[in-house]
C-alpha positions as CSV (number, residue, x, y, z in Angstrom):
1,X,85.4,60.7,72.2
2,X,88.4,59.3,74.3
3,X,86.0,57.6,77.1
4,X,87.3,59.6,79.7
5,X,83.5,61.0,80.5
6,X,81.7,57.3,81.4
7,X,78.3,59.3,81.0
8,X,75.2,59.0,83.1
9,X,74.9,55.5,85.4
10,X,72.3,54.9,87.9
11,X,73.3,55.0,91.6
12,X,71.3,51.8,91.9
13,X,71.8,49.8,89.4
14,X,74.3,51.6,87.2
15,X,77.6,50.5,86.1
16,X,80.1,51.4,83.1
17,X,83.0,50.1,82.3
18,X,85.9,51.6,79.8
19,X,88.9,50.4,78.5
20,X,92.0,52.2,77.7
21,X,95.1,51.1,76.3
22,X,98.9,52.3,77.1
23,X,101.2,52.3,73.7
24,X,105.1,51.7,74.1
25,X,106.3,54.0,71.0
26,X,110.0,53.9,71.6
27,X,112.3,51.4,71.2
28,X,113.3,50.5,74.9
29,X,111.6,48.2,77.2
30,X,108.1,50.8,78.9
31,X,107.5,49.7,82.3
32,X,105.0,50.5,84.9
33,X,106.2,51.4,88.0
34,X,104.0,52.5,90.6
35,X,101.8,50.0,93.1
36,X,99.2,50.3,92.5
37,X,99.8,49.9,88.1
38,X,96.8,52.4,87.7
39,X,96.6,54.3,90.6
40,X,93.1,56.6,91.0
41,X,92.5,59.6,93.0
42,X,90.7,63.0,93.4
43,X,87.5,64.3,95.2
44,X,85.5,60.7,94.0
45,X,88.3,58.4,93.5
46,X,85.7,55.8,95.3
47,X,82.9,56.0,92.2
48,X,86.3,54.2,89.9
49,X,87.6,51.3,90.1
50,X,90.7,49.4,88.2
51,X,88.5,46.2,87.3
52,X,91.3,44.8,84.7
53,X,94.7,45.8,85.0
54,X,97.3,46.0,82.3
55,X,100.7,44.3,82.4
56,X,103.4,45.9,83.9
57,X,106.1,45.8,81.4
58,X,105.3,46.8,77.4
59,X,107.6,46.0,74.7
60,X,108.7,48.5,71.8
61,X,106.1,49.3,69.8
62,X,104.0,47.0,71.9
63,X,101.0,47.9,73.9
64,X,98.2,46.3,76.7
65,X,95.4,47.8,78.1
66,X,93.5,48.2,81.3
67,X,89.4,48.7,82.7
68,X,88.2,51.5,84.9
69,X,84.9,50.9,85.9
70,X,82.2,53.5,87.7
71,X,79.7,52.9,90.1
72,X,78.0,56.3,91.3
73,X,77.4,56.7,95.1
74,X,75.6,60.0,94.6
75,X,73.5,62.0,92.0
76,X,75.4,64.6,89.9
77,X,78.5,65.1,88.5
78,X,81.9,62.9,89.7
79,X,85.3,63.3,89.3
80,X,88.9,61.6,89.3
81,X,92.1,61.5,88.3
82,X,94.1,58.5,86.7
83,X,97.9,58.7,87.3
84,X,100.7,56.0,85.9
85,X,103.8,56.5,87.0
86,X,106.2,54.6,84.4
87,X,109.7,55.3,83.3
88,X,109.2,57.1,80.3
89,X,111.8,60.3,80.8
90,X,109.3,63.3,80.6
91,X,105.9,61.8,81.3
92,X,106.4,59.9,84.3
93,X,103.8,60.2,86.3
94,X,101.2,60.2,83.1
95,X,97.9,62.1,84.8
96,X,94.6,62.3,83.1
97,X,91.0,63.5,84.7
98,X,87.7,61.0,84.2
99,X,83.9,62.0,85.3
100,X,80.9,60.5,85.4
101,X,77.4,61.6,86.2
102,X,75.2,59.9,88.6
103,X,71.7,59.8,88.4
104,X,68.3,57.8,90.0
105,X,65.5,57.3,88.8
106,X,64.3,58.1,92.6
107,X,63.4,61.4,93.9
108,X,66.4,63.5,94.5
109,X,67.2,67.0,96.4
110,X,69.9,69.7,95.7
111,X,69.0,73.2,96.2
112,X,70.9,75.9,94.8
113,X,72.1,79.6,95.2
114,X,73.1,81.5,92.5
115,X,73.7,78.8,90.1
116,X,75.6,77.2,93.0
117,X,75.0,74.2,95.1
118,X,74.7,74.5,98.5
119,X,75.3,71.4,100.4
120,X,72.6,69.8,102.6
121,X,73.7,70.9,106.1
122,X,76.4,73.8,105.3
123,X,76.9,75.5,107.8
124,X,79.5,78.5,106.1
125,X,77.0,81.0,104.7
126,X,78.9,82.7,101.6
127,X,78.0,85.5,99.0
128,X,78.8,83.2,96.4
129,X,76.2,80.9,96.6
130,X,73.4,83.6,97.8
131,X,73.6,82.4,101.7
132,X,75.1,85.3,102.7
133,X,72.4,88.5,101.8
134,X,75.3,90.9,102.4
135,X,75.4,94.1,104.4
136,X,72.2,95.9,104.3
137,X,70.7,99.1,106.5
138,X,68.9,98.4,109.5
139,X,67.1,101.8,108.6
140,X,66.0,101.3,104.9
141,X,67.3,98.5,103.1
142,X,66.4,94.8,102.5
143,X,67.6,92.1,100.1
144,X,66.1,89.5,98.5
145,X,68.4,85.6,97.4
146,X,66.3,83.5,95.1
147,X,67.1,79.9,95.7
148,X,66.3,76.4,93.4
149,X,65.6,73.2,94.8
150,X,65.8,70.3,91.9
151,X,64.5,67.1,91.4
152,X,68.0,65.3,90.3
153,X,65.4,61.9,90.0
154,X,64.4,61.8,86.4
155,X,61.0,60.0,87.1
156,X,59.4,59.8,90.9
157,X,58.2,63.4,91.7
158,X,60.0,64.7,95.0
159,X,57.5,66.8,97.5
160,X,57.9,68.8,100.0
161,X,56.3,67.7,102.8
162,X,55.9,70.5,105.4
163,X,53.7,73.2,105.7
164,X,53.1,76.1,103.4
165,X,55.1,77.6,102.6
166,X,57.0,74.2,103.1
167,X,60.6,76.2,103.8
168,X,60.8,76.8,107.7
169,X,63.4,79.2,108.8
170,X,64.2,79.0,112.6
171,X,67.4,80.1,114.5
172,X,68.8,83.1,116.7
173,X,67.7,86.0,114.4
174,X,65.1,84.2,111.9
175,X,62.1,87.2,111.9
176,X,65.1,88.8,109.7
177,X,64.8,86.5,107.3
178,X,61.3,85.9,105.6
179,X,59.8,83.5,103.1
180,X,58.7,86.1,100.1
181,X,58.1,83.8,97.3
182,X,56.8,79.4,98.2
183,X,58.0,77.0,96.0
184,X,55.5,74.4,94.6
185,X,54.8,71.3,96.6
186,X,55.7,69.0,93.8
187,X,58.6,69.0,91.5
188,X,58.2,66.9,88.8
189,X,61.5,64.2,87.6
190,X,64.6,66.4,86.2
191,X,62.3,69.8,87.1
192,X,63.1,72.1,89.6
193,X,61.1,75.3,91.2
194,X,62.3,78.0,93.2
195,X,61.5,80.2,96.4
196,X,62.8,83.4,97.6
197,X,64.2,84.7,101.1
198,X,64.1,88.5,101.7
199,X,66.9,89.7,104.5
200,X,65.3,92.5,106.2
201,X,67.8,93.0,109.5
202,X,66.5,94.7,113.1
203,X,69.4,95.5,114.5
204,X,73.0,96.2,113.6
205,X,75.6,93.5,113.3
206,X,75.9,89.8,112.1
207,X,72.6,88.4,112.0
208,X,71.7,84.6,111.5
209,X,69.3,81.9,110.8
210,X,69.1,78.4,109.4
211,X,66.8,77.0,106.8
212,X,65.0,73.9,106.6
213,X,63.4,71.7,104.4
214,X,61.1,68.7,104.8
215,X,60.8,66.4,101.7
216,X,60.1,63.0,100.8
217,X,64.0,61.9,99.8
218,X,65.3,58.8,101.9
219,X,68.3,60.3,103.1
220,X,68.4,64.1,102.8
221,X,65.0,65.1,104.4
222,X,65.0,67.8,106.5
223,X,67.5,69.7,103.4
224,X,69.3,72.3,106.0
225,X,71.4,75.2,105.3
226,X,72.7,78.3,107.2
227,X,71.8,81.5,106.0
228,X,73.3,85.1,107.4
229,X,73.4,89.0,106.3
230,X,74.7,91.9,108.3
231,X,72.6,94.9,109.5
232,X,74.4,98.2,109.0
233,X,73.4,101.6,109.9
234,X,75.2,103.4,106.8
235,X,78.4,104.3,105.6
236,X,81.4,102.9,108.3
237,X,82.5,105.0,110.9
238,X,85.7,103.7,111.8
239,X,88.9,103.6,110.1
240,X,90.7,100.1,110.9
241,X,94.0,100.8,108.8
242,X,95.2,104.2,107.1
243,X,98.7,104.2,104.7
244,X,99.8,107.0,103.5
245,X,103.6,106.1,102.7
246,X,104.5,109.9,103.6
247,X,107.4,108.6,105.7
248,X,108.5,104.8,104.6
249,X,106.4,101.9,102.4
250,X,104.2,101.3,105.0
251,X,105.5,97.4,104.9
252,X,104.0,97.3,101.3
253,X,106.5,94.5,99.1
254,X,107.1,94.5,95.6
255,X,106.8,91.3,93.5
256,X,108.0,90.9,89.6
257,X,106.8,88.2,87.4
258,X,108.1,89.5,84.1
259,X,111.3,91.8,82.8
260,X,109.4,94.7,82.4
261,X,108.3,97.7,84.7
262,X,108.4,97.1,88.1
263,X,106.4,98.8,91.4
264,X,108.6,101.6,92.9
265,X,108.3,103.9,96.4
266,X,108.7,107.5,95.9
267,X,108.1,110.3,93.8
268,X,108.7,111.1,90.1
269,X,108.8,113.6,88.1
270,X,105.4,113.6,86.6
271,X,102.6,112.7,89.3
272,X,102.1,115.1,92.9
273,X,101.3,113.7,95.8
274,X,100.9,115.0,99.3
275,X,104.4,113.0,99.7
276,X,105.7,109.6,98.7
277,X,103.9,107.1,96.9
278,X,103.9,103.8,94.3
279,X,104.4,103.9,91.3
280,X,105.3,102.0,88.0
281,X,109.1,102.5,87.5
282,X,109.6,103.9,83.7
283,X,106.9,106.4,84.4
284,X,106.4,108.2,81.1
285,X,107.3,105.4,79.1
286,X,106.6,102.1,81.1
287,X,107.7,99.1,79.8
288,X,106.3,96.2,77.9
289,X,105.3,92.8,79.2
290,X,105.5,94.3,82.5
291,X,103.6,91.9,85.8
292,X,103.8,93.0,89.1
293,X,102.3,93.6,92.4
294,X,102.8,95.6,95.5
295,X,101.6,93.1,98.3
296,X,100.1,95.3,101.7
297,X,101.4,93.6,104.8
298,X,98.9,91.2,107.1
299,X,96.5,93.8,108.2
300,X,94.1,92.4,111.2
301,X,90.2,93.2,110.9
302,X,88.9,91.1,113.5
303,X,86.2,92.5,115.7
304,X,85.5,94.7,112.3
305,X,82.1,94.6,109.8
306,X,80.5,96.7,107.2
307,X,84.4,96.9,105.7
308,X,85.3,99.5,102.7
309,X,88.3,99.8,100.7
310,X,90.0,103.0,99.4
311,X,92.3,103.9,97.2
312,X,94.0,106.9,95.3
313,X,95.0,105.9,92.0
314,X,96.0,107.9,89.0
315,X,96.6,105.9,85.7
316,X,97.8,106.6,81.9
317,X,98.4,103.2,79.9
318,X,97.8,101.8,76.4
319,X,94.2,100.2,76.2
320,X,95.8,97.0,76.6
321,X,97.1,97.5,79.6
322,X,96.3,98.0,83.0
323,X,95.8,97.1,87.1
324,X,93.5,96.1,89.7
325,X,93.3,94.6,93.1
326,X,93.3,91.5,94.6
327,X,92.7,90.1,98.0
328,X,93.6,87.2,100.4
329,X,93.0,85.6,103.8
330,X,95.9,82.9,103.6
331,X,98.4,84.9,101.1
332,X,98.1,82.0,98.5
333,X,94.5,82.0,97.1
334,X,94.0,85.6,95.8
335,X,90.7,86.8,94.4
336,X,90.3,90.2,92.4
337,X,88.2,92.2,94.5
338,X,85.4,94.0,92.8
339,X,83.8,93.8,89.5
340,X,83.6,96.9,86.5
341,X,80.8,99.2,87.9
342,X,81.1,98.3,91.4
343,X,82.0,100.7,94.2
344,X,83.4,104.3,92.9
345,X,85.9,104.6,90.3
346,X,86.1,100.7,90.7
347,X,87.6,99.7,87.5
348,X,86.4,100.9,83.9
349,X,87.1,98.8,81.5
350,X,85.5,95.4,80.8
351,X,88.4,93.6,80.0
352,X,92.2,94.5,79.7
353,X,94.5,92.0,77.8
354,X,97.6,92.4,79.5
355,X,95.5,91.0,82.6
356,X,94.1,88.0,80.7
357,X,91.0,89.8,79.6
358,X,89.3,90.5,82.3
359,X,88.0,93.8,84.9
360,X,90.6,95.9,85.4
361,X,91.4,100.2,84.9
362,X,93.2,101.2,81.8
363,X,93.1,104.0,80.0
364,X,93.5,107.8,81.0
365,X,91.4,108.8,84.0
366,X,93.1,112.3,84.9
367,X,92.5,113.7,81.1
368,X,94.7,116.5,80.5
369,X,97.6,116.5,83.0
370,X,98.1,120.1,84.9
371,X,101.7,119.9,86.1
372,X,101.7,121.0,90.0
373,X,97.9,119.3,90.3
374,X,97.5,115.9,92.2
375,X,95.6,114.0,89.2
376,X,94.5,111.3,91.2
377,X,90.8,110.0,92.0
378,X,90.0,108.2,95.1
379,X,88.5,104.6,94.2
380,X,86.5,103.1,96.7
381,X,84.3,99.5,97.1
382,X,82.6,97.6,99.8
383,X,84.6,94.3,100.9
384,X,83.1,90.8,100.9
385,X,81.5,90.0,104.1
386,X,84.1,86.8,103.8
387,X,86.4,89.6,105.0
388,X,84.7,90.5,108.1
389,X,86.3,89.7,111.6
390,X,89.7,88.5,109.4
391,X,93.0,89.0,111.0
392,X,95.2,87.8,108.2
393,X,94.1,89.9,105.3
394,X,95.9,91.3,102.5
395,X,95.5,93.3,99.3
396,X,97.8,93.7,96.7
397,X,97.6,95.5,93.5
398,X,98.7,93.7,89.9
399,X,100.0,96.0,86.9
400,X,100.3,94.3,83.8
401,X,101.3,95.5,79.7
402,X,101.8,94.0,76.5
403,X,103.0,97.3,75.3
404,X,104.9,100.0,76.5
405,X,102.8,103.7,75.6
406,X,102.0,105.8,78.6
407,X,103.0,107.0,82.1
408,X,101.7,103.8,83.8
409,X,100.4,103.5,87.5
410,X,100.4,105.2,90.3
411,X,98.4,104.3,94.3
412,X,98.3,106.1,97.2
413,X,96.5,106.8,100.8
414,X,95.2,103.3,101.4
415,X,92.2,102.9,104.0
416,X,90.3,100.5,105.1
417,X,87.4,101.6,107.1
418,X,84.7,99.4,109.3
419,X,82.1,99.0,111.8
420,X,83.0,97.6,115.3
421,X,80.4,94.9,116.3
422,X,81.1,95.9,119.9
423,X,81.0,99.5,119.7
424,X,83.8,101.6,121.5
425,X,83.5,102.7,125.3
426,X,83.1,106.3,125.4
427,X,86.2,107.5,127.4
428,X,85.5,108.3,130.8
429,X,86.2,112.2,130.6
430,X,86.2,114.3,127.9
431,X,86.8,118.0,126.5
432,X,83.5,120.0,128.6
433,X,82.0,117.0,129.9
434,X,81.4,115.5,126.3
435,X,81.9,112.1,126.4
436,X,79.1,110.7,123.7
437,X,80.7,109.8,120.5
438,X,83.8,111.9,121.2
439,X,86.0,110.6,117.8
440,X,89.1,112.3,118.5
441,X,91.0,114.1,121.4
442,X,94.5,115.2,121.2
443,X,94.8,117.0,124.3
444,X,98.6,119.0,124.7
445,X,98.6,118.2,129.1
446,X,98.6,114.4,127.9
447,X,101.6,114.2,126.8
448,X,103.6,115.5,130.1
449,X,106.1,112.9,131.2
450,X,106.2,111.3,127.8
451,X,107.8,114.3,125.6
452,X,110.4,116.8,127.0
453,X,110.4,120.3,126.9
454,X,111.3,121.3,123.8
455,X,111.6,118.8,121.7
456,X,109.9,117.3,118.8
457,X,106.7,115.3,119.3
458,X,106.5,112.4,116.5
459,X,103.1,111.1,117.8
460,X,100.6,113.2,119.4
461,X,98.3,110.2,121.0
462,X,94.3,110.3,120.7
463,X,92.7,110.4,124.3
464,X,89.5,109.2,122.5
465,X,89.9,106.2,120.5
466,X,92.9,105.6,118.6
467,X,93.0,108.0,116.0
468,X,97.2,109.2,116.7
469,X,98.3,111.8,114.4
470,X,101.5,111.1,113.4
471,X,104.2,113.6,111.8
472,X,105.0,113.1,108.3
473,X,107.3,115.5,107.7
474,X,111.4,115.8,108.1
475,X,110.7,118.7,110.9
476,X,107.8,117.8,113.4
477,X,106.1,119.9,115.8
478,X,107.8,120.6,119.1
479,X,105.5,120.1,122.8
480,X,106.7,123.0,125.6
481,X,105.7,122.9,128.8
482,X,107.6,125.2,131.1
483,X,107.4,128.6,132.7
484,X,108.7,130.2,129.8
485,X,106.6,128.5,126.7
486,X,103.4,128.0,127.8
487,X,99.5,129.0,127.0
488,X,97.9,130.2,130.1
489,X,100.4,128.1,132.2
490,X,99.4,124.8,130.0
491,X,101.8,123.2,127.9
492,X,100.9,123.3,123.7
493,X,102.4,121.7,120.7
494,X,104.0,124.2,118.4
495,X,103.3,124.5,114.4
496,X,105.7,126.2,112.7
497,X,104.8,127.0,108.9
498,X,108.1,127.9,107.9
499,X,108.7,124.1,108.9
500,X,105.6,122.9,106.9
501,X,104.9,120.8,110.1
502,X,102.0,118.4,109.3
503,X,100.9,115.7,111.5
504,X,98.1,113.1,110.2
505,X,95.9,110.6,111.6
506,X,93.8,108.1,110.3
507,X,90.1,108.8,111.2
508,X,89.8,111.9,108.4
509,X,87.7,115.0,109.3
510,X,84.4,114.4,109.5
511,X,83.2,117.1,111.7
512,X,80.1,119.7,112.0
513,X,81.3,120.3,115.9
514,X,84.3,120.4,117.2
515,X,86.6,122.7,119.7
516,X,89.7,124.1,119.4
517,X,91.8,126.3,121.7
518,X,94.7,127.8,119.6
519,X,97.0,130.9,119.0
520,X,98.1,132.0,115.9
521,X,101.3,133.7,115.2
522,X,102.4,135.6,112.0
523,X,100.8,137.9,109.4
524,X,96.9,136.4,108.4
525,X,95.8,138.3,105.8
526,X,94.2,137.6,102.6
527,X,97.3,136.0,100.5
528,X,97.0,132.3,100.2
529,X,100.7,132.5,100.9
530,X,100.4,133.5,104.6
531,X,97.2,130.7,105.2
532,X,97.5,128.7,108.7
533,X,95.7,125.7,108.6
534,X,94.9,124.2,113.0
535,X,93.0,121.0,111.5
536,X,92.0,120.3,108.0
537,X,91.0,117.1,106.0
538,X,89.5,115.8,102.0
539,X,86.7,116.3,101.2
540,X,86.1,115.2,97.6
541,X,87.1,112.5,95.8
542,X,88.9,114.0,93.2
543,X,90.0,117.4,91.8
544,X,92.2,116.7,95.2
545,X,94.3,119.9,94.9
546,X,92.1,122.1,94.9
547,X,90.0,123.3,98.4
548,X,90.4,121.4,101.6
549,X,88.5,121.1,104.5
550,X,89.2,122.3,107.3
551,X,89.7,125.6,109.9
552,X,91.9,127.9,108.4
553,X,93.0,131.5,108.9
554,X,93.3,134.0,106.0
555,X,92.7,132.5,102.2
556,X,91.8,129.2,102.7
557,X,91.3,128.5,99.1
558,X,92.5,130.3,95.8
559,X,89.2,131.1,95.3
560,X,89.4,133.4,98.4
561,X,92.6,135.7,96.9
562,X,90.6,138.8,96.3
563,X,88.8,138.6,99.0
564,X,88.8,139.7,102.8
565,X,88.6,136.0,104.2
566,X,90.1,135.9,107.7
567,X,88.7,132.7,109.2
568,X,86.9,129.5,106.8
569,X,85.3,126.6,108.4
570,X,85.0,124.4,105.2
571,X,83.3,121.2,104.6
572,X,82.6,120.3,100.6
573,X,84.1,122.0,97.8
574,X,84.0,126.3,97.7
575,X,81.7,127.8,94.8
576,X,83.7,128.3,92.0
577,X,82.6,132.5,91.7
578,X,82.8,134.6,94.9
579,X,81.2,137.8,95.0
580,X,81.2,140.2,97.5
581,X,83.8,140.9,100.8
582,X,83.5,137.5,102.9
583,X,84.5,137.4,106.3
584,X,83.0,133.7,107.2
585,X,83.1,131.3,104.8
586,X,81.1,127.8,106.2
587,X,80.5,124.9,103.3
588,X,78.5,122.1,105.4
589,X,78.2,118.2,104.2
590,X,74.8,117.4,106.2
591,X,75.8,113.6,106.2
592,X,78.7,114.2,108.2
593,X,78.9,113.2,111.4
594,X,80.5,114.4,114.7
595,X,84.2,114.9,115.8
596,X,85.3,117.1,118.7
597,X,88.6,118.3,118.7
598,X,90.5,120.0,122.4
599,X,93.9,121.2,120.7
600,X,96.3,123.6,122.4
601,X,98.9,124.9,119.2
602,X,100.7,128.1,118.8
């Protein structure tokens, strides 16, 4: 329509040439300023050129013109942008994109992934363009990328000249990767045919191979590409970052592109946490054309794979409005991590307005609120492997209305949890000898010389990997270690309930063994009221207030009130009818795997 699309050209023999002209509607003197007049850049500035150029000063209502001319180097689409810079008051420079497609008559490869091209000789395998087969189990699990090589020549056929089934994969860890379905030989002028690659990984870790072509194009023949995929053994073990924002923000920022609700750190009145948290300010009644996002600090995941995300959200909001996440390796290209359906809780409606129509939760996803409950729902999704071995990463999470009806948004308890790709050292000694996969020791004797007698103890430090538990509450527990306060003449750290001391780290409970030496103090009995809780974790990933996991002595859930419970081991969530007198209640998770514990409390 306006010529700014010069069509199809031959690289060959191919040339077109369209004229534009520049109008002077005012009634002072237009001139051209810049050097060159017409000045062309952009990723194929070199495929246009300025063949006639226009003159440099245009009267009132006066006008000249000027030729751009392209010449394809290369098949497929090309692109430009034409920029005069003038002294017109508001539109100086005046920009304006061109394209062009080239095309040959020769035979010509491009392969594809995904809809994607992947460049002859990339070398950056990514899940976007199917050269990166994801994270699959060593165990169990395969995956398989479909690829499509096309004939961009629109009449001499392009073959494949290698061997059945003419794609060769070679490289460090290529009997991963396998040839499942062969392309055909020949692919006709403007056709295309496909093959398929099935990622089948032998061991754990990043593995890696590169593919290879042989065809009968003059200058891209053999076609090469990298290819990778990462063998996992299941669910990830460790956990690489853990917020809770008990005690501060946990370097967490707040940004506000509009004059409406903002992100806040605290509590309110309406939603329980286990202590401080985020939230939309407003809560009850947030307010309209609200945009804003709670940026995470640089978190470092090098050395880290097989990377999941979790989150405890709790939202109320108009069906307009809503959130979701976003992530970034450079904190100035942000991508919106996960899709609707993806991961657990991952986002449930297909597109909220307020966030330009796209993936996002809105809604109500507590239902009925139960004042004193903790209504929120862990949300959880595998990270892009584009993520793995990062050490500049960050998450932030985007609220956005167009109305103001609801309570808004609240997060909380943020973890990011991964695989090492080298794998911890077991420490050198270890509660009875038990060194092998020994995921947390907090050991009272280890922290002589580092915390006096008789005073409080902020960070209790992991002997086995790096799993500290940390106080989070105003009152923390206090270490002894002297004649008088001692536990068979070895120091302890002291619990006291009155104080609600709680100390938590970031590796969770995931435990069907683990040893404890401890000694209780007070009445245990069968009220929930006088419950004493050594060790205890989440297990589910909602209905959050109701039964823990954990050791605990007396009534260890409500569910336990009427009966004579003295000592639960729980793992999972308690039956909701009891019958009978109980005197050992164990719950077990089979999946779970192992954590030893060597604890001296009072």
């Amino acid at each position: 329509m306006d010529d700014t699309d010069f069509g199809s050209q031959d690289i060959t023999v191919g040339t077109n040439p369209n004229t534009f002209t520049i109008q002077n509607t005012g009634t002072g003197t237009l001139n051209l300023t810049g050097g060159p007049l017409v000045n062309i850049s952009g990723a194929h500035a070199g495929d246009f050129t300025v063949t006639t150029n226009p003159s440099s000063s245009i009267a009132p209502s006066g006008s000249t013109t000027f030729t751009i001319t392209f010449n394809p180097s290369a098949t497929g689409l090309r692109t430009a942008t034409v920029s005069i810079a003038n002294n017109d008051s508001n539109e100086n420079p005046y920009n304006f994109n061109i394209q062009g497609t080239g095309t040959t008559t020769l035979q010509e490869i491009n392969i594809q992934g995904n809809g994607v091209d992947i460049a002859n000789g990339d070398a950056s395998p990514s899940t976007i363009d199917d050269t990166d087969f994801g994270s699959i189990l060593t165990v169990s699990g395969n995956n398989s990328n479909t690829f499509t090589i096309q004939n961009l020549g629109t009449i001499t056929n392009l073959n494949l000249t290698g061997a059945s089934p003419y794609v060769n994969i070679s490289g460090a860890h290529a009997s991963d990767f396998t040839v499942t379905a062969i392309p055909s030989g020949a692919i006709a002028g403007s056709s295309s045919t496909t093959f398929e690659i099935t990622f089948d990984p032998s061991a754990l870790g990043l593995r890696t191979a590169t593919v290879s072509i042989s065809n009968n194009d003059s200058d891209e023949n053999p076609y090469t590409f990298d290819i990778q995929g990462t063998g996992i053994s299941g669910p990830p073990t460790h956990t690489i970052y853990y917020e809770n924002f008990d005690n501060n923000n946990g370097g967490w920022s707040m940004t506000n592109t509009g004059s409406g609700s903002t992100w806040a750190y605290g509590t309110e009145g309406t939603e329980v946490g286990e202590g401080n948290y985020w939230y939309t300010n407003s809560y009850n009644n947030y307010a309209n054309n609200s945009a804003t996002y709670a940026t995470s600090p640089i978190i470092d995941l090098t050395g880290f794979y097989n990377l999941e995300f979790k989150i405890d959200i709790r939202y109320n909001t108009d069906a307009n409005d809503g959130a979701y996440i976003q992530y970034s390796t450079d904190g100035s290209t942000w991508t919106t991590l996960g899709a609707m359906g993806s991961g657990n809780e991952w986002y449930n409606s297909a597109s909220v307005n307020a966030l330009g129509s796209v993936n996002g939760w809105s809604g109500n996803n507590g239902g009925t609120h139960t004042a004193g409950w903790n209504n929120s729902v862990e949300a959880s999704i595998d990270l892009p492997t584009a993520l793995d071995n990062q050490s500049t990463v960050q998450f932030r999470v985007y609220f956005a209305s167009q109305t103001s009806n609801g309570d808004g948004f609240k997060f909380d308890n943020v973890f990011i949890q991964g695989d090492p790709y080298t794998p911890f050292a077991d420490p050198s000694f270890a509660p009875g000898g038990v060194t092998n996969n020994l995921k947390l020791w907090l050991k009272a004797d280890s922290e002589i010389g580092a915390v006096a007698n008789g005073t409080d103890i902020a960070t209790w430090n992991d002997q086995a990997q790096d799993n500290d538990a940390v106080s989070v509450t105003t009152n923390s527990p206090v270490f002894y270690n002297s004649a008088a306060n001692n536990i068979n003449f070895n120091p302890y750290v002291d619990f006291v309930k009155a104080n609600q001391d709680v100390m938590k780290g970031k590796g969770g409970y995931y435990a069907r063994e683990y040893f404890i030496v401890l000694q209780t103090d007070g009445v245990i009995d069968r009220l929930v009221s006088n419950t004493q809780a050594p060790i205890s974790g989440r297990y589910s990933w909602e209905t959050m207030h109701s039964d823990g996991t954990g050791l605990y002595f007396g009534a260890g859930s409500q569910r336990f009130t009427n009966y004579n419970s003295m000592v639960n081991h729980m793992v999972s969530t308690v039956a909701g009818s009891l019958s009978g007198g109980i005197d050992l209640m164990e719950v077990m998770e089979e999946r779970i795997p192992v954590l030893q514990i060597h604890t001296i409390m009072k």
